[in-house]
KEKE-3310 file (N, C-alpha, C; in steps of 0.2 Angstrom, whole numbers, plus 5000, padded with zeros to 4 digits):
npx = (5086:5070:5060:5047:5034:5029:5023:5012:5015:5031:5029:5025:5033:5041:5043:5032:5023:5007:4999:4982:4974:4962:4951:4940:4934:4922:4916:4913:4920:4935:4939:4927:4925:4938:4935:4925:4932:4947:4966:4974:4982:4983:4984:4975:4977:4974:4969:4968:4967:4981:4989:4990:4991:4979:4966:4967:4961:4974:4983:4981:4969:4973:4985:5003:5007:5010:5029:5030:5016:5012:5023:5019:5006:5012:5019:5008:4998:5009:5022:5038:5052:5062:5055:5048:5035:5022:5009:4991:4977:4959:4960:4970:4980:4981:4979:4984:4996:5002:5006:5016:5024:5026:5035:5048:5052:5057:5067:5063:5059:5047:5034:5021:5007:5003:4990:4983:4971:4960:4967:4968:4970:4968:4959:4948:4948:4940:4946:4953:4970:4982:4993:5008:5009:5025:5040:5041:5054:5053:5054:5059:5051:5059:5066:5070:5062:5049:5041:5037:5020:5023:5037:5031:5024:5033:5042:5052:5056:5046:5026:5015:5001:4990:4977:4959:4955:4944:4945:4954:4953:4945:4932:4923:4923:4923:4926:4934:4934:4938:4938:4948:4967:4984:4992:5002:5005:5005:4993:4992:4985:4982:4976:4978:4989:4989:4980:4965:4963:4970:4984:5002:5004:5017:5036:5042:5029:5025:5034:5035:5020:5025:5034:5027:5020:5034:5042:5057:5065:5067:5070:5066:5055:5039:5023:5007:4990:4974:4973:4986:4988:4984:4995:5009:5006:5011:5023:5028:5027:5035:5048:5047:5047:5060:5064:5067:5066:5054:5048:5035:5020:5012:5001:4993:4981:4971:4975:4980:4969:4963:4970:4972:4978:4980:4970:4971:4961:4952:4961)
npy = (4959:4954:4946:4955:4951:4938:4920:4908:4896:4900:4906:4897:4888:4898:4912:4924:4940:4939:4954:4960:4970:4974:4986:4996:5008:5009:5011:5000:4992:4988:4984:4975:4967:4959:4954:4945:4935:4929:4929:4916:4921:4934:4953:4968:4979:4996:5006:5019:5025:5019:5019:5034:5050:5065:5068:5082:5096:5099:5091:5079:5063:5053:5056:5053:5044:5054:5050:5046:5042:5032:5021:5019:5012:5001:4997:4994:4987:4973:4974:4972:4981:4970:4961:4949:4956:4952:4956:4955:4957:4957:4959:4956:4963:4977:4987:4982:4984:4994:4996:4988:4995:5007:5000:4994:5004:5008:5002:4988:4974:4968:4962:4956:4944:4934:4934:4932:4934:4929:4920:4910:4894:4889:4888:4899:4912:4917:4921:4932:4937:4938:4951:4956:4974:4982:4989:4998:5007:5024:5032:5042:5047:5041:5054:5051:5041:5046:5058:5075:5085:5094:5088:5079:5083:5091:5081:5071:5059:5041:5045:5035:5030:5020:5019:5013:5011:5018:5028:5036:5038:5049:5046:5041:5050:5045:5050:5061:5079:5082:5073:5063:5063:5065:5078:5070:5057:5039:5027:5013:5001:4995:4984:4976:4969:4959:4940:4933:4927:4934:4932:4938:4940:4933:4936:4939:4942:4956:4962:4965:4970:4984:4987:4989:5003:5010:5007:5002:4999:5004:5017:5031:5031:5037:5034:5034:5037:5037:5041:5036:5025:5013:5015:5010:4998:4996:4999:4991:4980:4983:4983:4968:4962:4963:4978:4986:5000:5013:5028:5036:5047:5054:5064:5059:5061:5065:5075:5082:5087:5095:5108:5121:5118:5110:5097:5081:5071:5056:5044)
npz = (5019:5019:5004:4996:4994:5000:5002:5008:5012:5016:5027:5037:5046:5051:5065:5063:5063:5061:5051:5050:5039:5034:5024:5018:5005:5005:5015:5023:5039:5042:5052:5060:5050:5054:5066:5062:5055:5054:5051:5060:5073:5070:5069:5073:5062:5058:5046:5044:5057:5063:5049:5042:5045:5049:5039:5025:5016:5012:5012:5007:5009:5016:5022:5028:5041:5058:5062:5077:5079:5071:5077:5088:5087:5082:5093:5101:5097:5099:5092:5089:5083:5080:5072:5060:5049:5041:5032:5026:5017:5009:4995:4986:4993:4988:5000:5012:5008:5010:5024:5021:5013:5022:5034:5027:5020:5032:5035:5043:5042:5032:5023:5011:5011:4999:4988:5001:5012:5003:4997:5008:5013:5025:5041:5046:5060:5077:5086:5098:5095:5111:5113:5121:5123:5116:5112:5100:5089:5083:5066:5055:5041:5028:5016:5001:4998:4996:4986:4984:4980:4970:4966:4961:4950:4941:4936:4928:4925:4924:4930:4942:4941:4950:4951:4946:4927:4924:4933:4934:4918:4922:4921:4931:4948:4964:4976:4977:4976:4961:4944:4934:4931:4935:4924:4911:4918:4919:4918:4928:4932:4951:4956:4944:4947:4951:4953:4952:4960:4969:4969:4965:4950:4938:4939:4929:4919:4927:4927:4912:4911:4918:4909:4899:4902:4900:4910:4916:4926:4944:4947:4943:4945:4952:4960:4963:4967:4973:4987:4991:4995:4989:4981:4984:4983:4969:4970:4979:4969:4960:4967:4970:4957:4955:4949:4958:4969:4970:4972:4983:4980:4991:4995:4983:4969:4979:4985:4974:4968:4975:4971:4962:4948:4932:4928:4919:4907:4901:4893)
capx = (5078:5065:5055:5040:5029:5029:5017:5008:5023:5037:5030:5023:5038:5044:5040:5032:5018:5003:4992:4977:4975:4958:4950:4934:4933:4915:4915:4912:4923:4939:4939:4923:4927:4942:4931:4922:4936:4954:4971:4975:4987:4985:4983:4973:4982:4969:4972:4963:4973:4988:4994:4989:4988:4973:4963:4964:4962:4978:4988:4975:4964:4979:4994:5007:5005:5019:5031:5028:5011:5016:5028:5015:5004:5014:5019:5002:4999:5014:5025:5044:5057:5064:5051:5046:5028:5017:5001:4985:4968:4956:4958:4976:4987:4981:4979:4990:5005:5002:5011:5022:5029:5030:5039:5052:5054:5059:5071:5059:5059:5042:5031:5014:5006:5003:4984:4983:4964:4958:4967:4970:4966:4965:4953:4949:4948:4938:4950:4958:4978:4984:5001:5009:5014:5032:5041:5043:5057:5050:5059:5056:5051:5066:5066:5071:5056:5045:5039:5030:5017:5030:5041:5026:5021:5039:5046:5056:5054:5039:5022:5010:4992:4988:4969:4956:4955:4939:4944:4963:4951:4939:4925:4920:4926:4918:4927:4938:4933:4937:4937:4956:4972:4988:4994:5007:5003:5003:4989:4995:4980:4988:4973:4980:4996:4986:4976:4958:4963:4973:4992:5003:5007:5021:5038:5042:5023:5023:5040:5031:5015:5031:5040:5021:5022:5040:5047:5059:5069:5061:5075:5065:5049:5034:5018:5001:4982:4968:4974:4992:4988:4986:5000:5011:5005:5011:5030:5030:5027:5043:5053:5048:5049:5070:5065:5069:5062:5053:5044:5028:5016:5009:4993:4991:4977:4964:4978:4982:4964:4961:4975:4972:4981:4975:4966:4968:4956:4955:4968)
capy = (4960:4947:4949:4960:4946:4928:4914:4903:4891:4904:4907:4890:4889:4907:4917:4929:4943:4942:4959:4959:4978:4977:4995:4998:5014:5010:5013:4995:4993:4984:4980:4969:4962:4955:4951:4940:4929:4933:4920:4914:4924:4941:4958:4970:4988:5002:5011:5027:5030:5018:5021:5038:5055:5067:5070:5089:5096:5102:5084:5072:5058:5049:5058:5049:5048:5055:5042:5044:5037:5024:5017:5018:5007:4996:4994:4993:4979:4968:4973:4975:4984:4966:4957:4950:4956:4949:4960:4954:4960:4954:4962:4955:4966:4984:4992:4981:4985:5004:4994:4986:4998:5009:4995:4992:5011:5012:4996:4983:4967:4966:4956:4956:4936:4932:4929:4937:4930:4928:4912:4907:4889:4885:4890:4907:4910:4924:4923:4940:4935:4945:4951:4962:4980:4981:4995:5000:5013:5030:5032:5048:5043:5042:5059:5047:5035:5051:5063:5079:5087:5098:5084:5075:5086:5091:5073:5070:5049:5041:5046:5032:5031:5015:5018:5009:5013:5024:5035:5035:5044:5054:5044:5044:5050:5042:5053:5066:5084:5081:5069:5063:5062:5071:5078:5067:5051:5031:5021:5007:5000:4989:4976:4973:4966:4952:4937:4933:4924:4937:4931:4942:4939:4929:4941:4939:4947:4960:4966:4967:4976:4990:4989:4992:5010:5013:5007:4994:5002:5009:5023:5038:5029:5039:5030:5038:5034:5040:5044:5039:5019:5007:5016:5007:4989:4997:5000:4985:4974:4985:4977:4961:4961:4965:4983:4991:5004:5021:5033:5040:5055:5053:5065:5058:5062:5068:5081:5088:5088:5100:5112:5124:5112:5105:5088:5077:5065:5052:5037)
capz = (5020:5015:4998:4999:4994:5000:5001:5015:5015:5018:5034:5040:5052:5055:5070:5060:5066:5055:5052:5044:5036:5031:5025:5012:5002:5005:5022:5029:5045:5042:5060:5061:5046:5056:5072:5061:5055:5050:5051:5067:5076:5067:5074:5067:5059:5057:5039:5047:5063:5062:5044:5041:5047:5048:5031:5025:5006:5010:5012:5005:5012:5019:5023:5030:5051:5061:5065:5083:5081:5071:5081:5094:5084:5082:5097:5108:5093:5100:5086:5088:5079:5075:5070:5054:5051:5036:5032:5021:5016:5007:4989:4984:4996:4988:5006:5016:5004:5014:5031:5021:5011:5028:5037:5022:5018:5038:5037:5042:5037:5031:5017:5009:5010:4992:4990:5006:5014:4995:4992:5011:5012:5030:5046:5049:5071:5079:5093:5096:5100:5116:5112:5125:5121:5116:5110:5092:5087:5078:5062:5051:5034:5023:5010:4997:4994:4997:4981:4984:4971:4964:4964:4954:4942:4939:4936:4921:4925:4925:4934:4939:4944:4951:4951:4941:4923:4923:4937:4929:4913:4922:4920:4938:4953:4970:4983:4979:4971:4954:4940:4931:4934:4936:4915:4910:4923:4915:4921:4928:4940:4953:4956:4938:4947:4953:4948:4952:4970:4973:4968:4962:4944:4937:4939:4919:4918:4932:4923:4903:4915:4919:4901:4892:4903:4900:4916:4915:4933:4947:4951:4943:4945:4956:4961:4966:4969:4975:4993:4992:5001:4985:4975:4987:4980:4963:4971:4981:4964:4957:4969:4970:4951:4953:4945:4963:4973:4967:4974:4985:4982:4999:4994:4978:4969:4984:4989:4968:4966:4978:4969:4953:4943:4926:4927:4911:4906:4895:4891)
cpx = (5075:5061:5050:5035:5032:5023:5016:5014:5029:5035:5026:5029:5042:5037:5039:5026:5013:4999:4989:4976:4970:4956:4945:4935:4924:4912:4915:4918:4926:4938:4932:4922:4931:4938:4930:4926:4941:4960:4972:4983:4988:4981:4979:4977:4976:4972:4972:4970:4979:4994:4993:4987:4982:4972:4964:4966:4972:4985:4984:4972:4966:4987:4998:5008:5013:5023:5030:5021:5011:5017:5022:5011:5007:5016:5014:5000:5006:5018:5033:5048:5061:5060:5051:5037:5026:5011:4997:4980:4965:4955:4968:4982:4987:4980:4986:4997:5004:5005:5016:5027:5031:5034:5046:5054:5059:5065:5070:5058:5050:5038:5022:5013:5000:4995:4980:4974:4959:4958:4970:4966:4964:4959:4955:4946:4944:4943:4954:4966:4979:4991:5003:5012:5021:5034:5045:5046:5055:5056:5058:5057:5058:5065:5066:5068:5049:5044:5034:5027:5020:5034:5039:5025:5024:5043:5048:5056:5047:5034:5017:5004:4989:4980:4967:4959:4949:4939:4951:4957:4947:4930:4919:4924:4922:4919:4931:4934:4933:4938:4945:4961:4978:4991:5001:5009:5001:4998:4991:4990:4983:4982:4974:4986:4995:4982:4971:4959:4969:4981:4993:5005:5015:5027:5039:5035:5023:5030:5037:5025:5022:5031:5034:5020:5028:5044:5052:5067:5067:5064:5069:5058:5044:5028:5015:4996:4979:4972:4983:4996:4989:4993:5004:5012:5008:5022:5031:5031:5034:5047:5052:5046:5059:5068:5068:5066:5061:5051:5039:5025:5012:5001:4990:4987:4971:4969:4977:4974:4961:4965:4970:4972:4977:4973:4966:4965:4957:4959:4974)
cpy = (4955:4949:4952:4957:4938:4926:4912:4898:4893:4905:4903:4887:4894:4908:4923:4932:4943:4948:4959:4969:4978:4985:4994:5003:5015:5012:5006:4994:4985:4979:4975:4965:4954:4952:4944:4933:4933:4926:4921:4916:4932:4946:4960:4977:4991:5006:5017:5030:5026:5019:5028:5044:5059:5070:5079:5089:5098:5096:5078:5066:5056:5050:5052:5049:5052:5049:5040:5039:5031:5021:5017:5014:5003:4992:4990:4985:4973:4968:4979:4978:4977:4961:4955:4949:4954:4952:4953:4958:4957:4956:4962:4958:4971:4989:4989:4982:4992:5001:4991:4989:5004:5004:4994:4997:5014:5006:4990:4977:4966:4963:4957:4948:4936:4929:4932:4929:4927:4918:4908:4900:4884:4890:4897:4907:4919:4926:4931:4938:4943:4945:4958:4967:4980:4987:4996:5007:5019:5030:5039:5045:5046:5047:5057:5044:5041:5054:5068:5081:5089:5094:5079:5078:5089:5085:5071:5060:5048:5041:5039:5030:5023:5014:5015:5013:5020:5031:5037:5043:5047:5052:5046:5045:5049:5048:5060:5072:5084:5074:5070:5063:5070:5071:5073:5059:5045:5028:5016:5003:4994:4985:4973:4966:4960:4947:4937:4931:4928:4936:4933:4937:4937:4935:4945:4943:4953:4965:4968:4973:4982:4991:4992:5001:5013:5013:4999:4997:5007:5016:5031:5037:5035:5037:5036:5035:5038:5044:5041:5030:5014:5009:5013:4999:4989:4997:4994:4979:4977:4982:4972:4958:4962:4971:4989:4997:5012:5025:5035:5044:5052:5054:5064:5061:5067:5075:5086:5091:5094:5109:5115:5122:5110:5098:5086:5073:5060:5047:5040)
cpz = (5016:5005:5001:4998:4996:5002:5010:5017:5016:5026:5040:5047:5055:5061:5067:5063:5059:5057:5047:5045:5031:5029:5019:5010:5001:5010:5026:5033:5043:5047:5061:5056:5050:5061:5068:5059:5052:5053:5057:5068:5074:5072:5069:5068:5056:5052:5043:5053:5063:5056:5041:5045:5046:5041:5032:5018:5006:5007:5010:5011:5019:5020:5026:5039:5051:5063:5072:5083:5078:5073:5086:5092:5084:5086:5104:5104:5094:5094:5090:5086:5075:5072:5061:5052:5042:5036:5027:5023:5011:4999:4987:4986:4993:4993:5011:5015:5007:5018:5026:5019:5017:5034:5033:5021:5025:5043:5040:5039:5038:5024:5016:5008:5003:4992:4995:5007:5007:4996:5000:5013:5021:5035:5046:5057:5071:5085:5094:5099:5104:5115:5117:5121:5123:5117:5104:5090:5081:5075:5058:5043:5030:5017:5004:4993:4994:4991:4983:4979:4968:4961:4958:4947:4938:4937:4930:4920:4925:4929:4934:4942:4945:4953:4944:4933:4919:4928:4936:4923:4916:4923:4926:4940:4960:4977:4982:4972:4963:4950:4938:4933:4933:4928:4915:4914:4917:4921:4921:4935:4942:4955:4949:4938:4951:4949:4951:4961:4975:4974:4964:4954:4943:4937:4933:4917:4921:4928:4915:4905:4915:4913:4897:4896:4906:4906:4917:4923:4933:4949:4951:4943:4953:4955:4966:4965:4971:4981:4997:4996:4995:4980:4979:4984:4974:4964:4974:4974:4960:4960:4970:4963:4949:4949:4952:4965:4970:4973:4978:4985:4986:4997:4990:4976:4973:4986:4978:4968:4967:4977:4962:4947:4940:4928:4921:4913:4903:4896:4890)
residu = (UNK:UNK:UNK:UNK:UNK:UNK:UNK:UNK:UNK:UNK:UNK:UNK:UNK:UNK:UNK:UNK:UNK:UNK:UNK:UNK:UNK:UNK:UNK:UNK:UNK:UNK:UNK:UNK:UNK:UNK:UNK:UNK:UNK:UNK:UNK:UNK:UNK:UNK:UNK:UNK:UNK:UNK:UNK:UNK:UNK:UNK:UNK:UNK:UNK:UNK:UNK:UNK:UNK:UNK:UNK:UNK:UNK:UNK:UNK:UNK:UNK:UNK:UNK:UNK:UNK:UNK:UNK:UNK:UNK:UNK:UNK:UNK:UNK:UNK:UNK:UNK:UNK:UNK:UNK:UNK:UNK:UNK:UNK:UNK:UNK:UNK:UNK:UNK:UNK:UNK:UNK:UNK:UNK:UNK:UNK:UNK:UNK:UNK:UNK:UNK:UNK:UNK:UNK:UNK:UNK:UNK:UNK:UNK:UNK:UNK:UNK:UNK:UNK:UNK:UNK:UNK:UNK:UNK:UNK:UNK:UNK:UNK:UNK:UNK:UNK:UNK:UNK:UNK:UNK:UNK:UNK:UNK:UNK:UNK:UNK:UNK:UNK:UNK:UNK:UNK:UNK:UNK:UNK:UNK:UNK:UNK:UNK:UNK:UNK:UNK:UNK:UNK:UNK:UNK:UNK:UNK:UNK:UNK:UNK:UNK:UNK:UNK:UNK:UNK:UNK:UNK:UNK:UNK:UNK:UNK:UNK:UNK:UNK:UNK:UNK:UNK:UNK:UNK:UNK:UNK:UNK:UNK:UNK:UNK:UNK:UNK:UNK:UNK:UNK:UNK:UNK:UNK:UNK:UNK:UNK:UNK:UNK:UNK:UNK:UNK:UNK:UNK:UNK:UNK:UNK:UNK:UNK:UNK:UNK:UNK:UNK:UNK:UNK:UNK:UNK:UNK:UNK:UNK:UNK:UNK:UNK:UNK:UNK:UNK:UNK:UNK:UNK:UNK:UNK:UNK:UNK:UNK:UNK:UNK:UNK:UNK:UNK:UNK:UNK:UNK:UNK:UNK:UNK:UNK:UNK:UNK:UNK:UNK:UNK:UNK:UNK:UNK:UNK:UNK:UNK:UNK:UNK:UNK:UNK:UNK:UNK:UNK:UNK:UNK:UNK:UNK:UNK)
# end
């Protein structure tokens, strides 16, 4: 399987699928984003209906779809089973790392492009590529890379919160019920795992980032967020630092919130 980041010059001569996997938490529309300009040849991936199932308090924001519709996505977008797909967006690959660690979780040879639209240095295209529908094999997500809330808030390894640092303490909350995090959870925000134009950090960094919140291997590692989408950016940077693959709580946050459960605050 390929690294889960690579560069503009890794895939300059691959027949590679690009998707772009914008999404706002502010509401503005990923998809005319991409209308307006995006890298020539990419698809677009809908956060809302191709990577997540339907929002309810009981499952959070962004559950995880069924695989059947997945696969269907993928497929109506010209995406095969063996392809090698490349996502970006526009905010250092903390959403698009949602398809790739579903792609990669399901055996996939998939990758996040380093930089993503940020630091891409040639033409953006309105063009929309016509890709004919293929057919993309349903997987069931692997149990494995999966963590439920019980499995969360029970975890003997480490828990970690790759939201900001003020909604990590409570400070604000923009969208979900309460303010805080899950008790015992290391703030580890993953737009930290980048730099200003959007490339990831140097690996010997990305691994010190891990060692300062006691992860120096991803085995007993669990990753969370708001809605279950950037805590992915936070495990992808685990393996493409050689710390190896942790964990997802899917409801993250928008799902405990909705529980009895204590909320801490704070640092």
């Amino acid at each position: 399987m390929i690294d889960p980041v690579v560069d503009a010059s890794w895939i300059a001569d691959r027949p590679v699928v690009l998707a772009d996997v914008r999404w706002y938490l502010d509401g503005r529309s990923g998809r005319e984003a991409y209308e307006r300009g995006h890298l020539p040849g990419a698809v677009f991936i809908d956060l809302d209906t191709a990577l997540a199932g339907p929002a309810s308090p009981a499952e959070g924001r962004h559950p995880l779809p069924d695989p059947e519709v997945f696969a269907a996505a993928m497929a109506s977008a010209g995406i095969k089973d063996q392809d090698q797909i490349i996502a970006y967006d526009d905010a250092g690959g903390v959403v698009a790392s949602r398809l790739v660690w579903l792609l990669r979780a399901t055996g996939h040879d998939a990758a996040l492009l380093d930089g993503g639209l940020t630091a891409w240095s040639g033409e953006l295209t309105t063009e929309i590529p016509v890709r004919p529908a293929t057919k993309f094999t349903a997987r069931p997500w692997p149990a494995d890379r999966l963590a439920s809330l019980e499995e969360t808030v029970t975890a003997s390894g480490p828990v970690l919160d790759a939201r900001d640092a003020a909604r990590f303490r409570g400070d604000t909350e923009p969208v979900d019920p309460r303010p805080g995090h899950i008790p015992g959870a290391r703030n580890l925000p993953c737009r930290d795992n980048v730099t200003a134009d959007g490339r990831f950090l140097p690996v010997a960094a990305l691994r010190e980032r891990f060692a300062e919140v006691g992860v120096d291997d991803a085995a007993d590692v669990i990753s969370y967020c708001g809605s279950g989408v950037t805590a992915c950016h936070n495990l992808i940077a685990l393996e493409h630092a050689g710390l190896g693959e942790g964990r997802l709580f899917p409801g993250s946050w928008s799902q405990y919130s909705h529980t009895g459960r204590p909320a801490a605050t704070g640092d």
